[in-house]
C-alpha positions as CSV (number, residue, x, y, z in Angstrom):
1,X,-15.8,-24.8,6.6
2,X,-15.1,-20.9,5.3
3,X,-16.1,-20.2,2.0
4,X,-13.9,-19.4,-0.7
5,X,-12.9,-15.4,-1.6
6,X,-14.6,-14.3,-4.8
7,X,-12.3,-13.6,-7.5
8,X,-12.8,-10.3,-7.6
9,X,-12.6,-10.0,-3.6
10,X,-9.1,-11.8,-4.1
11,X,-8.1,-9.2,-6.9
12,X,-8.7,-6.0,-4.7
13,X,-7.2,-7.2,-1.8
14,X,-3.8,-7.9,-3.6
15,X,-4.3,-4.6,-5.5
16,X,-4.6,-2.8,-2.4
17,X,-1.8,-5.1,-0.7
18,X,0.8,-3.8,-3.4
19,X,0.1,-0.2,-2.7
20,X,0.7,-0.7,0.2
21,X,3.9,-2.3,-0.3
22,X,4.6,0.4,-2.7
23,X,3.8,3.4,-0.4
24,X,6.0,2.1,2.4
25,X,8.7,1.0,0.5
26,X,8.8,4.5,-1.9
27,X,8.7,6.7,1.4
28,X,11.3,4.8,3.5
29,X,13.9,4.8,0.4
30,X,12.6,9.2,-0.1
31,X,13.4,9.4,3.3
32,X,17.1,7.1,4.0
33,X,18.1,8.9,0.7
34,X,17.2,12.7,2.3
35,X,19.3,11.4,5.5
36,X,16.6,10.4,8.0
37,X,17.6,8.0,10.3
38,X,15.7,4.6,10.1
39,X,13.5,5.2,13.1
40,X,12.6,8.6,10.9
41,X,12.7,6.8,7.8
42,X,9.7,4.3,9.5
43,X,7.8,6.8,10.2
44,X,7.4,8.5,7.4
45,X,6.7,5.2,5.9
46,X,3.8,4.5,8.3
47,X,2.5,8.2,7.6
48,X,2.8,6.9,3.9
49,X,0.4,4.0,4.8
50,X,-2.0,6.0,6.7
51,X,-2.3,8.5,4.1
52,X,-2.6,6.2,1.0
53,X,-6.6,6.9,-0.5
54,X,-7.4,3.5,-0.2
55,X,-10.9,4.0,-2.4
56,X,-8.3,4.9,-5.4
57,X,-6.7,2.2,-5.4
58,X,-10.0,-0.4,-5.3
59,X,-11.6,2.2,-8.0
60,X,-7.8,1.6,-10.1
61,X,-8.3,-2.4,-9.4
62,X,-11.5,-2.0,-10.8
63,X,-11.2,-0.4,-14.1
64,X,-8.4,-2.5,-14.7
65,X,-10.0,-6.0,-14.1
């Protein structure tokens, strides 16, 4: 049997989860709304994703626990 997640394991994963979420979702709308197609649109969400400073946002989680 797998040992349960810490609480504060749990915490940063859904911190860094709803960046995510946020970063995707924020450049896909930026870019439908400045008349990308969707296939453009993507990809500048997926460039959104791969540039997002993931050790911000676990250093944000943290002071905010």
């Amino acid at each position: 049997m797998s040992e349960q997640p810490q609480p504060e394991t749990i915490h940063l994963a859904e911190a860094v989860r709803q960046a995510c979420l946020e970063a995707v979702l924020h450049a896909y709308e930026d870019a439908a709304i400045r008349g990308l197609c969707a296939e453009g649109a993507w990809e500048c969400a997926v460039g959104a994703l791969r540039s997002l400073d993931v050790e911000e946002v676990i250093e944000q989680a943290r002071a905010n626990e």
